[in-house]
C-alpha positions as CSV (number, residue, x, y, z in Angstrom):
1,X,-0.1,12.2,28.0
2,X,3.7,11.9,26.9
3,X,3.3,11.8,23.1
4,X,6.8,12.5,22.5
5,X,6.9,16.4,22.1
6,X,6.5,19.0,25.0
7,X,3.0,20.6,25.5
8,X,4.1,23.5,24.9
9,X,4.9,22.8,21.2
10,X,1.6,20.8,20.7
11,X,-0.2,23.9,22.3
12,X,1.3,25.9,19.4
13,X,1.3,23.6,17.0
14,X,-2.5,23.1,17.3
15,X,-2.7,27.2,17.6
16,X,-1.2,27.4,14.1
17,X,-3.5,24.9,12.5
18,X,-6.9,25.7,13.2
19,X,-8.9,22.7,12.5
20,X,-11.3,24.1,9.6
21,X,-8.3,25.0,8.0
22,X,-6.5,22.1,7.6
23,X,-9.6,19.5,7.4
24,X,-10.5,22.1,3.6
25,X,-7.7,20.2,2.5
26,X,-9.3,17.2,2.9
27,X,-13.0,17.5,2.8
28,X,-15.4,20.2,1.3
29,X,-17.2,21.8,4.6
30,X,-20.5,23.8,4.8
31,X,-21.3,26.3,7.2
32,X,-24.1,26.6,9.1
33,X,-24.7,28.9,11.8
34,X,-21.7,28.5,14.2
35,X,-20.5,24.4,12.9
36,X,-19.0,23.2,9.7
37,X,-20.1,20.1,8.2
38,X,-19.2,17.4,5.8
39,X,-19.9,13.9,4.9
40,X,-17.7,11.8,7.3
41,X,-14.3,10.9,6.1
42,X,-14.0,7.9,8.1
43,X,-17.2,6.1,7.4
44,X,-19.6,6.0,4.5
45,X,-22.7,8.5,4.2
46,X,-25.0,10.7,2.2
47,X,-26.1,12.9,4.8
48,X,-23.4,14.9,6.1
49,X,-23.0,14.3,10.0
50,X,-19.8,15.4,10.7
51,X,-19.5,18.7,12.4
52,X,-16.8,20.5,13.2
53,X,-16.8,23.2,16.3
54,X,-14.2,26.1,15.2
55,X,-14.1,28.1,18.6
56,X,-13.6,24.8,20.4
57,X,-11.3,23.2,17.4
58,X,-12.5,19.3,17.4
59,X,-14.6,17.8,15.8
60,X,-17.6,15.1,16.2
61,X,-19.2,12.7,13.9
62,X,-22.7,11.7,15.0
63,X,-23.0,9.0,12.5
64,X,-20.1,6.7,13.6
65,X,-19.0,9.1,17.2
66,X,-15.4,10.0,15.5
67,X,-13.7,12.5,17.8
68,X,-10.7,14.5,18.4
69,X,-8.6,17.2,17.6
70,X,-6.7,18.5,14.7
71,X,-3.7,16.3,15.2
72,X,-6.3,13.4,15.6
73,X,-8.1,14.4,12.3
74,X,-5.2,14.5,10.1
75,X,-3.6,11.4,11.9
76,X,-6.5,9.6,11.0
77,X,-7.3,10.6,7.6
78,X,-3.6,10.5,6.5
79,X,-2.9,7.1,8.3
80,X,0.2,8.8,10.0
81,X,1.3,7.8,13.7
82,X,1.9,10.8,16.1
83,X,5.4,12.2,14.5
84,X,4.6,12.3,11.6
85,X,1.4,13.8,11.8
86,X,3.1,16.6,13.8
87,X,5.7,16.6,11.0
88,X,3.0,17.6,8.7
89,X,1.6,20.0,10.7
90,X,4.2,21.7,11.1
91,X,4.9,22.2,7.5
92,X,1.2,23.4,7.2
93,X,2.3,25.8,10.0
94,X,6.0,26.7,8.9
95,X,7.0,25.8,12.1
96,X,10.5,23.6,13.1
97,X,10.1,20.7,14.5
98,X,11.8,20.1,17.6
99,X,13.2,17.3,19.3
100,X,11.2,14.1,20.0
101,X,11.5,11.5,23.0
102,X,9.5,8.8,23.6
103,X,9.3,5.0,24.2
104,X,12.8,4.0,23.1
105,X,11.3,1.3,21.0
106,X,9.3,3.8,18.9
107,X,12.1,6.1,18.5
108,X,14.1,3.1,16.8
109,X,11.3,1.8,14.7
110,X,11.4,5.6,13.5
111,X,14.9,5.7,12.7
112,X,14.9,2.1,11.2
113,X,11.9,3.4,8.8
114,X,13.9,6.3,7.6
115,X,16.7,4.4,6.9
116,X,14.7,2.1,4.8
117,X,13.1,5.3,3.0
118,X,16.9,6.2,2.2
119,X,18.2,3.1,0.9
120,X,15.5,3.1,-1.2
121,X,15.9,6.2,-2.8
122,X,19.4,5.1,-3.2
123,X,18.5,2.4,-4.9
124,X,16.4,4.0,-7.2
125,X,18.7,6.3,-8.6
126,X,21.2,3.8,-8.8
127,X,18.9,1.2,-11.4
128,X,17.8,4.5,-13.3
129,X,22.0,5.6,-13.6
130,X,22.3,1.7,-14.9
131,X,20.2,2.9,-18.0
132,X,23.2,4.7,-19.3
133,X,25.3,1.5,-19.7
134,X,26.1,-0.3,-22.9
135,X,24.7,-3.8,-20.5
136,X,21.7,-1.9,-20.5
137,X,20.4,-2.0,-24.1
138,X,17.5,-4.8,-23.7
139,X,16.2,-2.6,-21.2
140,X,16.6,0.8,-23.7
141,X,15.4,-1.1,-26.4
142,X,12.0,-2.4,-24.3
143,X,10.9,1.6,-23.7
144,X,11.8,2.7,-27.3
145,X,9.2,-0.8,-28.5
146,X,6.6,0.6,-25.5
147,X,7.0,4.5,-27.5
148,X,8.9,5.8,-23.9
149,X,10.9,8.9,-24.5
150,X,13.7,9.8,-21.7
151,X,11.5,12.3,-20.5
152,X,8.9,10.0,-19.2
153,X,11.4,7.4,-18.3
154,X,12.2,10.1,-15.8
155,X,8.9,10.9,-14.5
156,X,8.6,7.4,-12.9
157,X,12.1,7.1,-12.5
158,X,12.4,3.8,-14.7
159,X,15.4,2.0,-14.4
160,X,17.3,-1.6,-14.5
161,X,18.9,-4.2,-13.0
162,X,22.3,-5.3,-14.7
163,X,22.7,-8.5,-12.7
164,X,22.3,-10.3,-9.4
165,X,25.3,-9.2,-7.1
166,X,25.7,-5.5,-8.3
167,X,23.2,-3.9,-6.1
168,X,24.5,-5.2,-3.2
169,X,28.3,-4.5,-3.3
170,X,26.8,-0.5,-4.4
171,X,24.8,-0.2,-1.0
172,X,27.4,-1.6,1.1
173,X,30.4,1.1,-0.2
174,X,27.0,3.6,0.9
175,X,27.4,1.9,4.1
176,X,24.0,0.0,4.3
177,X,24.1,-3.4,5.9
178,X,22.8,-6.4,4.6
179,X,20.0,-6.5,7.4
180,X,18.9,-3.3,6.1
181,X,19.2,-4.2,2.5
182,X,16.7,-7.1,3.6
183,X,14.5,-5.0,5.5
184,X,14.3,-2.9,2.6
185,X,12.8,-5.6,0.3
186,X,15.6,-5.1,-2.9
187,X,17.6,-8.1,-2.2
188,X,16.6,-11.7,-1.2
189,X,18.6,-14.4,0.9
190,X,19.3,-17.8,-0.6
191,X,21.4,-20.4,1.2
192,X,23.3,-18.1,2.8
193,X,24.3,-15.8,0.1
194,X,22.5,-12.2,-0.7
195,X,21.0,-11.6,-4.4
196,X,19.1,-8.5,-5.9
197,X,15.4,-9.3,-5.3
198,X,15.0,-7.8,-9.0
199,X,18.1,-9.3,-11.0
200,X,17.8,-8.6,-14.9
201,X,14.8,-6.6,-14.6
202,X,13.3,-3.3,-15.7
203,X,12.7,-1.5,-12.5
204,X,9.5,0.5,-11.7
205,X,9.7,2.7,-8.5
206,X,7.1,2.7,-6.9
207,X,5.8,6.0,-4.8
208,X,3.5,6.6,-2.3
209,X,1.4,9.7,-1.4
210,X,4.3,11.9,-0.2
211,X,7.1,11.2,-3.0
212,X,8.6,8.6,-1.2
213,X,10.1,5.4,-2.8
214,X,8.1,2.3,-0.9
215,X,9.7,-0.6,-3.4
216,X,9.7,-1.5,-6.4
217,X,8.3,-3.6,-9.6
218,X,10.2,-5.5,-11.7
219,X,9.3,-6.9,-15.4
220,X,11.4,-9.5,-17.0
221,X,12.3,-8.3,-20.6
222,X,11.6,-11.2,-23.0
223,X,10.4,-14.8,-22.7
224,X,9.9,-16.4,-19.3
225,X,8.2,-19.5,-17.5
226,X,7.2,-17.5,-13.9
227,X,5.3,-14.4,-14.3
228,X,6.7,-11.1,-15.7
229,X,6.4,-8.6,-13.0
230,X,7.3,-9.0,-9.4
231,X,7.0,-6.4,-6.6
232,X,8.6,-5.9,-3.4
233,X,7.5,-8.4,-0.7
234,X,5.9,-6.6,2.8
235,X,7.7,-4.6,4.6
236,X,8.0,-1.6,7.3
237,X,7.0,1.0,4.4
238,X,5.2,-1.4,1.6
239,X,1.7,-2.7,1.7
240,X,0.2,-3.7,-1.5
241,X,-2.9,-3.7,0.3
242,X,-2.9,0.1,-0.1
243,X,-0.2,0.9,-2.1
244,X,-1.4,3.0,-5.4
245,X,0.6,3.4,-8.3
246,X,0.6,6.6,-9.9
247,X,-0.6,8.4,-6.7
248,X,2.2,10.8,-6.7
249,X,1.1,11.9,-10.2
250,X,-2.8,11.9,-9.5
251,X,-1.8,14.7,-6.5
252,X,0.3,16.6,-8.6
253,X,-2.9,16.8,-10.8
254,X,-5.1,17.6,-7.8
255,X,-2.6,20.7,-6.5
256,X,-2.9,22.1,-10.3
257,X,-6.7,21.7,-10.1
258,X,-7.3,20.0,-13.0
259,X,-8.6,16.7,-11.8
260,X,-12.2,15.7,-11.7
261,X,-12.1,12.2,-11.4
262,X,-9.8,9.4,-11.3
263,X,-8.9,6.4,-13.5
264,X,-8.2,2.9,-12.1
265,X,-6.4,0.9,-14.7
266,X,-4.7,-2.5,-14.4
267,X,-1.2,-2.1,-14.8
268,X,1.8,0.6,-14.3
269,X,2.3,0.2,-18.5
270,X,-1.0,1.2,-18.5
271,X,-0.6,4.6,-16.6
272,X,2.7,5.8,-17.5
273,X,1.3,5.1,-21.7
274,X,-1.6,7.1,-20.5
275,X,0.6,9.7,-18.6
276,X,2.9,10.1,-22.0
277,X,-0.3,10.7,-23.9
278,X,-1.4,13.4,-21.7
279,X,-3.8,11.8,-19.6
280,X,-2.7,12.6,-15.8
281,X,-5.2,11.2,-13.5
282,X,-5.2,7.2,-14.1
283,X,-3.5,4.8,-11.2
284,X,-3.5,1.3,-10.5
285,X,-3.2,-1.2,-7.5
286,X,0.1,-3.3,-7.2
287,X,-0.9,-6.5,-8.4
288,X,-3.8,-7.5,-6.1
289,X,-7.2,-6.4,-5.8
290,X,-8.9,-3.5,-5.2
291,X,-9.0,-2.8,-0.9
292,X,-11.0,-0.6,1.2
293,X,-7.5,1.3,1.7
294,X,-7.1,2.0,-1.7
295,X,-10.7,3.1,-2.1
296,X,-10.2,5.3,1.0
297,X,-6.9,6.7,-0.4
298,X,-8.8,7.7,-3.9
299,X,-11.6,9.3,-2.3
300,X,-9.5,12.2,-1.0
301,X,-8.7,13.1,-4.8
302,X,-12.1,12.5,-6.2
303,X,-15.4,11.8,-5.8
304,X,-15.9,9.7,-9.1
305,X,-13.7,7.2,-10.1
306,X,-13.9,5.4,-13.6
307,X,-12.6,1.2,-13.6
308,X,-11.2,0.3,-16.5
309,X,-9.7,-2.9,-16.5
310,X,-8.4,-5.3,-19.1
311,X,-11.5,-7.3,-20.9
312,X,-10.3,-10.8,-20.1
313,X,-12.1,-12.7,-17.2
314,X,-9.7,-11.9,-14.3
315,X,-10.3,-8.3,-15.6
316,X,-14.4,-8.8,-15.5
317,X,-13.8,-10.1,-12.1
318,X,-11.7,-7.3,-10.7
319,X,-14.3,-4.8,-12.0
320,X,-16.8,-6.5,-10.4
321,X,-15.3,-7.2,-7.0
322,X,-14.3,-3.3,-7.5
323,X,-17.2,-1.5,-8.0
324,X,-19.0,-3.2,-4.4
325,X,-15.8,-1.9,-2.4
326,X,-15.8,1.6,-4.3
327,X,-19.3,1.9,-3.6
328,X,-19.6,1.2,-0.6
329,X,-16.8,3.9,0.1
330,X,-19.3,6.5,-1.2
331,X,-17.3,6.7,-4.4
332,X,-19.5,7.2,-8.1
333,X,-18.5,4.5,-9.7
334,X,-18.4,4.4,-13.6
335,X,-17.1,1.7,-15.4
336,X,-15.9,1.7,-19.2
337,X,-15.4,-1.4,-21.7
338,X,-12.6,-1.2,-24.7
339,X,-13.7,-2.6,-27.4
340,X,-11.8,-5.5,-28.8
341,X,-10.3,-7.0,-25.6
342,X,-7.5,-3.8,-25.4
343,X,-6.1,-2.8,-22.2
344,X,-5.5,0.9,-22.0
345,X,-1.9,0.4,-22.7
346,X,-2.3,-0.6,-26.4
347,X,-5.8,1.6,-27.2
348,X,-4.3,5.0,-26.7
349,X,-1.1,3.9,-28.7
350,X,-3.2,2.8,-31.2
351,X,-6.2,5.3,-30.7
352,X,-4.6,8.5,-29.4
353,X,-5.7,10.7,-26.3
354,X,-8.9,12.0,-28.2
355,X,-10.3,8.5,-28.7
356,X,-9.1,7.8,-25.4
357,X,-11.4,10.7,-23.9
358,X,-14.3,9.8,-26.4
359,X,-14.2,5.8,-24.8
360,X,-14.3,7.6,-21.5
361,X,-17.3,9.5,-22.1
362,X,-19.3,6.1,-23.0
363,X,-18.8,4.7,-19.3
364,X,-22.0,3.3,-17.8
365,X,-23.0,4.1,-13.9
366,X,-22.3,1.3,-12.1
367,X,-26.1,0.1,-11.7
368,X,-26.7,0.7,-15.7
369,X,-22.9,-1.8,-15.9
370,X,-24.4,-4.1,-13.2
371,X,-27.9,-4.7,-14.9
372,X,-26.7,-5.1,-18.9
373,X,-24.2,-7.3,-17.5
374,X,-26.4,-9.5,-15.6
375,X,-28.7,-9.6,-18.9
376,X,-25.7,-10.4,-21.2
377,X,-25.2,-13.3,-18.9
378,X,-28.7,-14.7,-19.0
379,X,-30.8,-16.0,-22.2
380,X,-33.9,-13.6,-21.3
381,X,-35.5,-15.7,-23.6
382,X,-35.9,-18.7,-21.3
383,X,-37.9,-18.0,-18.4
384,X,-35.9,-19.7,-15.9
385,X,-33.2,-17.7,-17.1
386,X,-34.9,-14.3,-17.3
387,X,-36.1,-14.6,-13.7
388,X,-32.5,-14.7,-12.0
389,X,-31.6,-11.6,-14.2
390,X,-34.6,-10.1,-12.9
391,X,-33.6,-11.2,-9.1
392,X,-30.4,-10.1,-9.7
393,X,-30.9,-6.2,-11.1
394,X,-33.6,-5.8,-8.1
395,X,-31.2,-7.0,-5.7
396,X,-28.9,-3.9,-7.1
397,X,-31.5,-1.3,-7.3
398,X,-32.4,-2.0,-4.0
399,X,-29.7,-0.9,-2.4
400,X,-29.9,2.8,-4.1
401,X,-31.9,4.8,-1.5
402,X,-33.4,7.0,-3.6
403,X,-37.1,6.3,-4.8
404,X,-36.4,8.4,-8.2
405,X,-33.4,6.6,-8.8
406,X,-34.4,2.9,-8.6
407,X,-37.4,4.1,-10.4
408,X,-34.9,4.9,-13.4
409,X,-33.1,1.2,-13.7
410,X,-36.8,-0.1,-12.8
411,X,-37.4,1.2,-16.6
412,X,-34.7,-0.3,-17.5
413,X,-35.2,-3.6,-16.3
414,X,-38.8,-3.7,-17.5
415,X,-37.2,-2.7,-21.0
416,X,-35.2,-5.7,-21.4
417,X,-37.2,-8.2,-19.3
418,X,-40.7,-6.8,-20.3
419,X,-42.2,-7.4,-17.0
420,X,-44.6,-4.8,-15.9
421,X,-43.6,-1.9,-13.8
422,X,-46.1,-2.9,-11.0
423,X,-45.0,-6.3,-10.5
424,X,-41.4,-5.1,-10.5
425,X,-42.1,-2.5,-7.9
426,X,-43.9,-5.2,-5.8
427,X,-41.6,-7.8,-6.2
428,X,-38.2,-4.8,-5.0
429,X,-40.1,-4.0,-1.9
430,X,-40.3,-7.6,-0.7
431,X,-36.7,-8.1,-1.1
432,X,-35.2,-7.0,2.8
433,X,-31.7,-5.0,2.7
434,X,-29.5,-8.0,3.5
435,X,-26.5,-5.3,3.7
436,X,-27.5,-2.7,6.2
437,X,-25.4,0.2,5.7
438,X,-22.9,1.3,8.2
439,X,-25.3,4.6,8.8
440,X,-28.0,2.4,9.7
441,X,-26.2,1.1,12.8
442,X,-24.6,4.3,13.4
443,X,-23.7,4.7,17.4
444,X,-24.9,7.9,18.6
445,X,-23.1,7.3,21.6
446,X,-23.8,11.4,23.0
447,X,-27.6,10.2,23.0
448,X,-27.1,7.1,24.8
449,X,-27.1,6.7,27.9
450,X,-24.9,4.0,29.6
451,X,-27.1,2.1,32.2
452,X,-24.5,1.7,34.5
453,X,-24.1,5.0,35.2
454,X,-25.6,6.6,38.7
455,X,-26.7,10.3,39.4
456,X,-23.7,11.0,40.9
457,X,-21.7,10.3,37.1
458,X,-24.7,12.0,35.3
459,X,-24.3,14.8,37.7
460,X,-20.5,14.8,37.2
461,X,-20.3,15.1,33.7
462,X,-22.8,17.6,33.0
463,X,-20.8,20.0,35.5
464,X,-17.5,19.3,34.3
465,X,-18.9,19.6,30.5
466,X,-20.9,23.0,31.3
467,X,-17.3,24.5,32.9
468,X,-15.6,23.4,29.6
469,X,-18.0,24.8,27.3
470,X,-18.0,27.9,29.4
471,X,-21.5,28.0,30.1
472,X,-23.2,31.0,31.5
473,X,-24.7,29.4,34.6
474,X,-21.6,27.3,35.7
475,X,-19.1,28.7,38.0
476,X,-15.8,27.5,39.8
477,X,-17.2,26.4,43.2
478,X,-14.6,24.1,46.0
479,X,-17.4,21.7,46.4
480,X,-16.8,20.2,43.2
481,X,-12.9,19.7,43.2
482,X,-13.4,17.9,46.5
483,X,-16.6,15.6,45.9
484,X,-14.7,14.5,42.5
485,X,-13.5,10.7,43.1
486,X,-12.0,10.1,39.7
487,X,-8.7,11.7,39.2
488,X,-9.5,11.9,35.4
489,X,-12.4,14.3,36.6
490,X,-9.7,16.0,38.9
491,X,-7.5,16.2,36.0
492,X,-10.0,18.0,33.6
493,X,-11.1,20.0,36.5
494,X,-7.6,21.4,37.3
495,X,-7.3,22.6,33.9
496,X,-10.1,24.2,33.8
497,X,-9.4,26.5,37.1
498,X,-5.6,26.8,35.5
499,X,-7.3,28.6,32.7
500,X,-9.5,31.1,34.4
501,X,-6.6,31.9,37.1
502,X,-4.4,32.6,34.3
503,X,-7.3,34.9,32.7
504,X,-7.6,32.4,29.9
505,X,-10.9,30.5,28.9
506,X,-10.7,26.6,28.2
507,X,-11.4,25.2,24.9
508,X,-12.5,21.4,24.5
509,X,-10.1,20.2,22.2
510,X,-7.5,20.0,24.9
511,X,-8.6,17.5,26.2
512,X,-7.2,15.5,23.1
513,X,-3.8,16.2,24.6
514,X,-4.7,15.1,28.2
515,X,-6.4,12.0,27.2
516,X,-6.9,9.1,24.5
517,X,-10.1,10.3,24.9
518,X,-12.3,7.8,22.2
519,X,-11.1,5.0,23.9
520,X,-12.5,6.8,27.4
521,X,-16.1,6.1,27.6
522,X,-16.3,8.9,30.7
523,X,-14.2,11.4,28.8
524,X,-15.2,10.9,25.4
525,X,-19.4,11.5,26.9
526,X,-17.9,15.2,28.3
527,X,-16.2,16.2,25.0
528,X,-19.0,15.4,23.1
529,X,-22.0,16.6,26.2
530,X,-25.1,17.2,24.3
531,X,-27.3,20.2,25.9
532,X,-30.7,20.1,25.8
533,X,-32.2,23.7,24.6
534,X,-35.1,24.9,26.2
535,X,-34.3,23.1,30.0
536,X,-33.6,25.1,32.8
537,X,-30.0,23.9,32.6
538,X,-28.6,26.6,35.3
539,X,-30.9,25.0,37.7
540,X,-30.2,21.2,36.8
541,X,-26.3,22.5,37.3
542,X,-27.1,23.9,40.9
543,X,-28.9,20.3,41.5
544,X,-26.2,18.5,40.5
545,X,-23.8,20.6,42.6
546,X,-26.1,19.5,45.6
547,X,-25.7,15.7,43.9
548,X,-22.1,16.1,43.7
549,X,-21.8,17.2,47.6
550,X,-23.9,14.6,48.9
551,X,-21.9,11.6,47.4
552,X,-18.9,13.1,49.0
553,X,-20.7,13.1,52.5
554,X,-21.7,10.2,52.0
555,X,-18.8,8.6,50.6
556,X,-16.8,10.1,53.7
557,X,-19.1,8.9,56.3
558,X,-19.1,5.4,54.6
559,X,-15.2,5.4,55.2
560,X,-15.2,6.9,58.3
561,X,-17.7,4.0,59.5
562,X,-15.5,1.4,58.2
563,X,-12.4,3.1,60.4
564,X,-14.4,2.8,63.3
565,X,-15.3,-0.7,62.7
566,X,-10.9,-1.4,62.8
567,X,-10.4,1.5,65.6
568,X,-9.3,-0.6,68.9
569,X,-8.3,2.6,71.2
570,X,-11.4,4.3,72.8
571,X,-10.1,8.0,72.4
572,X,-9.7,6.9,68.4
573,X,-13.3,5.6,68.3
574,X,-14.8,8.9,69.8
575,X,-12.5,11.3,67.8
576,X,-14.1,9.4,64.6
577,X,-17.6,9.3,65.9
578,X,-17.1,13.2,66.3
579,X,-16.3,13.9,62.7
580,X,-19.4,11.1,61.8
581,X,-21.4,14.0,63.5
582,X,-19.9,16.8,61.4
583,X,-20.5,15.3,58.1
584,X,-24.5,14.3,59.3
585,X,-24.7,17.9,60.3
586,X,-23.2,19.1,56.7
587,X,-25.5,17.2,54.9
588,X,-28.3,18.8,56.6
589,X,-27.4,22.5,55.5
């Protein structure tokens, strides 16, 4: 397939980033015996079920059948299309990236994206430069009320908006066009005329995992009648939906080593006070709640993550809408209350980072959060009452699938409900798991086998699949090239003899650059062949040779029957009839 680079740079590429390598980055890998595994990055689990196969450089899940290559791996964890993930990987690799054709249409939604990236940038240092204006005092004088010194004003590149127009009149000396301004997010179009999207505003950049400016928050300094902050509206680089801020400063946390688990807050006041105070590793979403993407994006920092939201009643309801996504992401979920209705913002002013770090330490697992919560929202003292806090908590420790650990908040329901343990117990082992967890209805599509299949596929695959994986017992033989009627099999089969004639062996994941090869049933079952140990498999390969060549008779004499039912000239009829013989006579040998 035409990805847009040549296959000789993706051979190397791929060459230069062996997979085990580059997927450490991302996920902690075990070794046993000749596979690496993991828990899955791209579904939730316990048990790890994701392999990874270093002589043959792909990887397999068997909980949810992800497959693919390198470049697949990091495409998919990273959520970067094909360029960019062979950017990357080339960086990984020190290697130059060379010139890249494709669909035309692609290459201009590229080009259009990296324009954006620029403008933005532009614009960022532009609002930031605007703090060193006399017009700019309200904004200087809201940082020095919020205890900001210069130094963290540069760290999140914090900057202002003098006006409506000025923006616009800067990009267009820069030569950016007011489509692009627009397609950028940082100005807005009313009745015909252009205005700056964040007129009279403090301006927060706002970053995304790889340092680059996405958009932008804006907070209106003093009194207003519409809501303080506004952020950039969608566009080709900005999704709220899994836009983080603080991200750029929770990796720079990660690279130094020092991070063991991250802190959601509410708002970007509360992470850069935080940050100032010393506290590196707190991030917040941009004004929505909490999505699976953000969830996914915080995993590959940390495995615990502590929510800390404001006390108010939005703030109860984002923890609790929260801690269901985060958990359900395999994240351990903690969750901490500040006393007195503070937000994080105004605690660590007040408190310092020491109290900050003390509150920290008195966060509750999210099943101990869950339970006292559901009991300070009942009166246990009326029955009615006390039995849908009892429902409730069981419903919760039901879903933990660990006997010793429901045992625990068993205790503790029991404790504030005093119903017996026995009767609790009985009553949690009537309730059915309503939510059945993803690795309950896990696909183990290599066990499967698809009904529609004949011999002549089973026998097919399990050739092809025992020349790729070099088995000891499979050898190059004409009959199969000839008896294959799919040209995908053809294809595989071609490299395969390319290989061995160049006095090279094959190696599975190349497949990955021949074919989309998840969304190929037929392909994605010979990647992914599983072997059964202990069969006689070299005779099974010599029986499905014999499979293979009698399809092809018979798929020969089946077409030559169907030209003798059309031939009209007598000579025609008896050459055909001739060859009918030849192919009964092969088929008998």
């Amino acid at each position: 397939m035409d990805k847009g680079f040549n296959a000789d740079f993706i051979e190397k590429l791929k060459q230069n980033n062996d997979i085990v390598t580059v997927a450490s980055r991302y996920i902690n890998l075990t070794r046993k015996g000749k596979t690496w595994w993991a828990c899955c990055p791209f579904h939730f689990e316990k048990t790890p079920s994701f392999a990874i196969n270093e002589v043959e450089q792909y990887y397999h899940c068997f909980g949810c059948g992800a497959s693919g290559d390198v470049i697949s791996f990091v495409s998919k964890f990273e959520t970067l299309d094909f360029y960019d993930t062979c950017k990357k990987l080339a960086e990984y690799a020190n290697m130059e990236l060379p010139e890249y054709h494709n669909d035309e249409n692609l290459i201009k939604q590229k080009k259009k994206k990296e324009r954006i990236y620029n403008l933005l940038v532009d614009v960022a240092k532009h609002y930031y430069n605007n703090l060193k204006l006399d017009i700019s005092r309200p904004a200087l004088e809201y940082l020095a009320s919020r205890k900001l010194d210069m130094n963290v004003v540069k760290e999140f590149g914090i900057g202002y908006s003098v006006d409506y127009i000025e923006i616009i009149s800067y990009l267009k000396n820069l030569g950016y066009t007011e489509e692009e301004m627009l397609d950028a997010g940082v100005v807005e179009r009313h009745e015909n005329r252009l205005s700056d999207a964040f007129g009279k505003r403090l301006i927060f950049p706002i970053f995304n995992l790889y340092g680059n400016v996405v958009g932008f928050s804006g907070r209106v300094l003093g009194k207003t009648d519409f809501a303080k902050y506004k952020n950039t509206a969608q566009t080709l680089v900005f999704d709220k939906s899994n836009c983080i801020y603080g991200i750029n400063q929770l990796k720079k946390a990660k690279n130094n080593g020092n991070l063991k688990e991250v802190v959601v807050v509410e708002g970007q006041m509360d992470v850069i006070s935080l940050f100032k105070c010393g506290v590196n590793n707190a991030v917040a979403c941009m004004g929505t709640a909490l999505t699976i993407y953000h969830a996914k994006n915080l995993k590959r920092f940390a495995d615990k993550v502590i929510l800390c939201f404001d006390g108010d009643s939005a703030g109860k309801k984002a923890t609790l809408r929260s801690i269901e996504i985060l958990v359900n992401s395999g994240l351990n979920v903690y969750v901490v209350t500040i006393p007195n209705g503070n937000d994080p913002d105004e605690y660590i002013n007040n408190f310092g980072k020491d109290a900050w770090e003390k509150l920290l330490n008195t966060a509750l697992y999210w099943v101990e959060f869950l339970i006292k919560d559901f009991a300070n929202n009942y009166n246990l003292e009326k029955m009615e009452e006390k039995s849908k806090f009892i429902s409730d908590a069981l419903n919760v420790i039901k879903s933990l699938s660990s006997e010793s650990e429901q045992e625990i908040y068993l205790r503790m329901v029991q404790d504030l409900s005093s119903v017996t343990m026995s009767v609790l117990k009985n009553d949690l082992n009537k309730i059915s798991n309503v939510q059945v967890k993803q690795e309950d209805i896990k696909e183990e599509k290599g066990n499967i086998i698809n009904l529609k299949e004949n011999s002549y596929v089973k026998a097919v695959k399990f050739v092809i699949a025992s020349l790729l994986y070099k088995k000891d017992y499979a050898k190059l033989d004409d009959n199969i090239k000839v008896n294959l009627k799919n040209p995908d099999y053809v294809k595989i089969y071609d490299y395969i003899e390319n290989e061995y004639q160049n006095n090279r062996k094959p190696i599975v994941s190349k497949l990955f650059d021949l074919f989309d090869v998840e969304n190929s049933e037929d392909i994605y079952d010979i990647v992914n062949y599983v072997f059964v140990s202990g069969e006689d498999n070299e005779k099974y390969f010599n029986d499905c040779l014999k499979i293979l060549v009698k399809t092809g008779i018979n798929f020969e004499k089946e077409k030559l029957l169907k030209d003798l039912s059309l031939a009209k000239d007598e000579q025609e009829k008896k050459n055909i009839m001739l060859k009918i013989k030849e192919i009964a006579l092969k088929g008998k040998n």
